[in-house]
C-alpha positions in Angstrom: 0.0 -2.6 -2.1 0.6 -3.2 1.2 -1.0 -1.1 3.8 0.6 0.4 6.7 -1.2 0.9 10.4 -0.7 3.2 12.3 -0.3 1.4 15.4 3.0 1.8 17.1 2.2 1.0 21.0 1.3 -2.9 19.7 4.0 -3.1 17.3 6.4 -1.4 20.2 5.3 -3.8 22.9 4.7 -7.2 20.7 8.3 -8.6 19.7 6.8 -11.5 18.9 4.4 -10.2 16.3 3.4 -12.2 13.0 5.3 -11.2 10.2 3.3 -10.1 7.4 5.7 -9.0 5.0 8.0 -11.0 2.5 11.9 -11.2 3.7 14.0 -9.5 1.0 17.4 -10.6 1.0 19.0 -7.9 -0.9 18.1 -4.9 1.3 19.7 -4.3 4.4 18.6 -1.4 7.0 21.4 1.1 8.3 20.6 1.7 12.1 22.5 5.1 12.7 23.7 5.3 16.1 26.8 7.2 16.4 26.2 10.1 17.4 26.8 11.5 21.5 23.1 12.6 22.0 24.2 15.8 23.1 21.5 18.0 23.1 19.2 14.7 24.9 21.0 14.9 27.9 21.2 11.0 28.3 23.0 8.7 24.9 19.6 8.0 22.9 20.1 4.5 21.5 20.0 2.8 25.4 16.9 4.8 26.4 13.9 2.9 27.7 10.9 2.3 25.0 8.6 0.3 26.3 9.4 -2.9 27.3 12.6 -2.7 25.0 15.2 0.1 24.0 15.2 2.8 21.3 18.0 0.9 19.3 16.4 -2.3 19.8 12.9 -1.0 19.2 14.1 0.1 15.4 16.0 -3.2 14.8 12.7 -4.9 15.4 10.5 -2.6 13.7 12.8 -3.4 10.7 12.3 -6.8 10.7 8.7 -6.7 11.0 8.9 -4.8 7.8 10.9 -7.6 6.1 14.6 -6.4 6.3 16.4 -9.5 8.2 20.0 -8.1 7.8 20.6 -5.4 10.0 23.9 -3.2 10.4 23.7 -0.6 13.6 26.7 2.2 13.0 28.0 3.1 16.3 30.3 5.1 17.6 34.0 4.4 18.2 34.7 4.4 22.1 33.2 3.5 25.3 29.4 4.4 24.0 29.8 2.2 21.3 31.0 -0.7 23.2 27.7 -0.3 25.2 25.8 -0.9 21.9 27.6 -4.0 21.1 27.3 -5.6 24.2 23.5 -4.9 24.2 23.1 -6.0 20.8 25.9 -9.1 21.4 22.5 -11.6 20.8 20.5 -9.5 18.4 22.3 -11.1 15.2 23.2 -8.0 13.9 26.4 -6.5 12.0 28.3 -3.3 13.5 30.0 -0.5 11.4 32.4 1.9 13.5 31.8 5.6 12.8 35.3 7.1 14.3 34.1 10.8 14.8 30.8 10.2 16.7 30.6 14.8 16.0 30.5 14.2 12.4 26.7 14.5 10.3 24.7 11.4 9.5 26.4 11.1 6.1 29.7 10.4 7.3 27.6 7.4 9.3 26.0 6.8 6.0 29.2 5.9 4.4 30.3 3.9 7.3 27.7 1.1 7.0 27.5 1.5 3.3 31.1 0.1 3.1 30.3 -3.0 5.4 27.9 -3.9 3.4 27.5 -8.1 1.6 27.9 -7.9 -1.8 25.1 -9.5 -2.8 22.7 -6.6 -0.7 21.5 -4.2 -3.4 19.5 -1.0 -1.7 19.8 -0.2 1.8 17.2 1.3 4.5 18.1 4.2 6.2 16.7 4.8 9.9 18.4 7.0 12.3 17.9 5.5 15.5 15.4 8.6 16.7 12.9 7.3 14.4 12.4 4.0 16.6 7.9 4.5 16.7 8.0 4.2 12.8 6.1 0.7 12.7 7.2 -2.1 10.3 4.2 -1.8 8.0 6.0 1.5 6.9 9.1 -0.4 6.0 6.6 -3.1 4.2 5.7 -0.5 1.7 9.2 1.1 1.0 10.2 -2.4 0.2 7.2 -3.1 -2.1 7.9 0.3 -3.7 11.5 -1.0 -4.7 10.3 -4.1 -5.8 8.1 -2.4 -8.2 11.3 -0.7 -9.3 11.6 2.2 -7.6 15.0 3.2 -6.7 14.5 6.3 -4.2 11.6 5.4 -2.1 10.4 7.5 0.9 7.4 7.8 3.0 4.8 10.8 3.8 2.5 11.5 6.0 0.3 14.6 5.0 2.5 15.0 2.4 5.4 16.1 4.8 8.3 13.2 3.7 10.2 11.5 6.9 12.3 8.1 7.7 13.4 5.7 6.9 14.2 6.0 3.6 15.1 3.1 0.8 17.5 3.6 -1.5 18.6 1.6 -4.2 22.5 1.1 -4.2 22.5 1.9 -7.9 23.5 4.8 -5.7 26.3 3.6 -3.3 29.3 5.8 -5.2 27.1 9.0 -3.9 26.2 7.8 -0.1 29.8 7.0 -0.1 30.1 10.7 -0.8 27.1 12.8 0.6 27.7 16.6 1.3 27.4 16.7 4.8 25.4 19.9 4.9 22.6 18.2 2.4 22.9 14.1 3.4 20.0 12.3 1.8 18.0 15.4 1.4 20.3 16.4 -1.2 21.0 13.0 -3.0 17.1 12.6 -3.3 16.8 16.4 -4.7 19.6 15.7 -7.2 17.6 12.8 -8.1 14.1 13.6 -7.7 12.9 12.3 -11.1 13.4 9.3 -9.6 11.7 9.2 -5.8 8.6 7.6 -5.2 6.7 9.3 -2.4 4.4 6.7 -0.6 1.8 8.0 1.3 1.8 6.2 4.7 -0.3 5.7 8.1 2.1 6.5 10.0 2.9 10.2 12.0 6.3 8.5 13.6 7.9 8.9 9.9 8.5 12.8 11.1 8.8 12.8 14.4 12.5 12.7 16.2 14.2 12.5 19.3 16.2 15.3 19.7 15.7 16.2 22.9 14.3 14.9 26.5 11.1 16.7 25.9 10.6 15.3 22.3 11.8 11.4 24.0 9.2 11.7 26.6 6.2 13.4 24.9 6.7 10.3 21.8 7.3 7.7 25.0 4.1 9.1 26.3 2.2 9.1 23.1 3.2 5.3 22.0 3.0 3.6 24.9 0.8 5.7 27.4 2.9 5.6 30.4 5.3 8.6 31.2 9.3 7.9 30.3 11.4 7.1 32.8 12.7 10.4 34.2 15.2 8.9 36.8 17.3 7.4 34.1 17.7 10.7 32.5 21.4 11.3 34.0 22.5 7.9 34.2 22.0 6.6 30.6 
């Protein structure tokens, strides 16, 4: 099996890493990035990490991990047009969520249904979890392969993101209860999730707020987050 490290500052810093892992065509990763970052006090995605961004930081982390085709959901209006143009190089495909207030399963749907036919289980990363390194996404990929259909990570047996999921399953992310999202597609299925065990605390830790941005900026990368940008981004 392949083992993750839990070493986020030199997989945050090193774009130019090695990558370890096998690419797997068929798997896409869902970057969710729609929301307004309300409760941040500055819009998430564009915020400094490291030498990169927090959208950019989980687009690379993906690929580390072996997932080459990457869509990012953004937001319809002028936040989401900052995304594109950011991403304009990144080769990556965009899915427009038009109600930036709605819950991550109305996001869900919206880059489930720009998805190639030939991709068959998706990885789901809301843009908050960009210090997850790629080694985690290594392992969610070799737990499909093995023929798991719902895989999702731990750390001390508290589950976190991103999560695989095989699109056996894409009639029910197309239709998610909003107040239950993945949570509640995984329970309804739980027979068949595979829990991996990972190195990795970043699996279950968020952004929700300034204090949660720069206490994880702080923690990955040792030097404080940038505090002047906090009304401007």
């Amino acid at each position: 099996m392949i083992k993750p490290e839990d070493n986020p500052k030199s997989q945050g810093q090193n774009s130019k890493s090695k990558d370890q892992s096998p690419k797997t065509a068929a798997v896409a990763a869902l970057i969710l990035a729609a929301g307004r970052s309300q409760r941040m006090g500055a819009f998430k995605p564009l915020l400094p990490f490291g030498p990169t961004t927090v959208v950019e930081s989980c687009i690379d982390n993906m690929r580390r991990g072996g997932v080459e085709n990457v869509v990012v959901v953004v937001g319809k209006g002028e936040r989401g047009e900052e995304l594109k143009a950011l991403l304009v190089d990144s080769d990556v495909s965009f899915a427009i969520n038009p109600d930036p207030e709605s819950e991550m399963s109305a996001s869900i749907a919206c880059g489930v249904r720009v998805l190639r036919k030939e991709i068959r289980a998706v990885v789901v990363n809301p843009v908050d979890h960009a210090a997850v390194p790629g080694e985690v996404v290594a392992t969610l990929l070799y737990g499909w392969q093995q023929g798991a259909q719902l895989v999702q990570p731990t750390w001390n047996e508290r589950g976190g993101h991103p999560v695989l999921i095989d699109l056996k399953f894409r009639d029910e992310l197309l239709d998610l209860d909003p107040n239950n999202g993945l949570k509640g597609l995984f329970s309804e299925h739980r027979d068949q999730v595979k829990r991996v065990p990972v190195n990795s605390k970043y699996i279950a830790r968020d952004m929700d707020t300034w204090d949660d941005y720069a206490a994880l900026h702080q923690e990955v990368f040792g030097d404080a987050a940038p505090e002047l940008l906090r009304k401007g981004v």
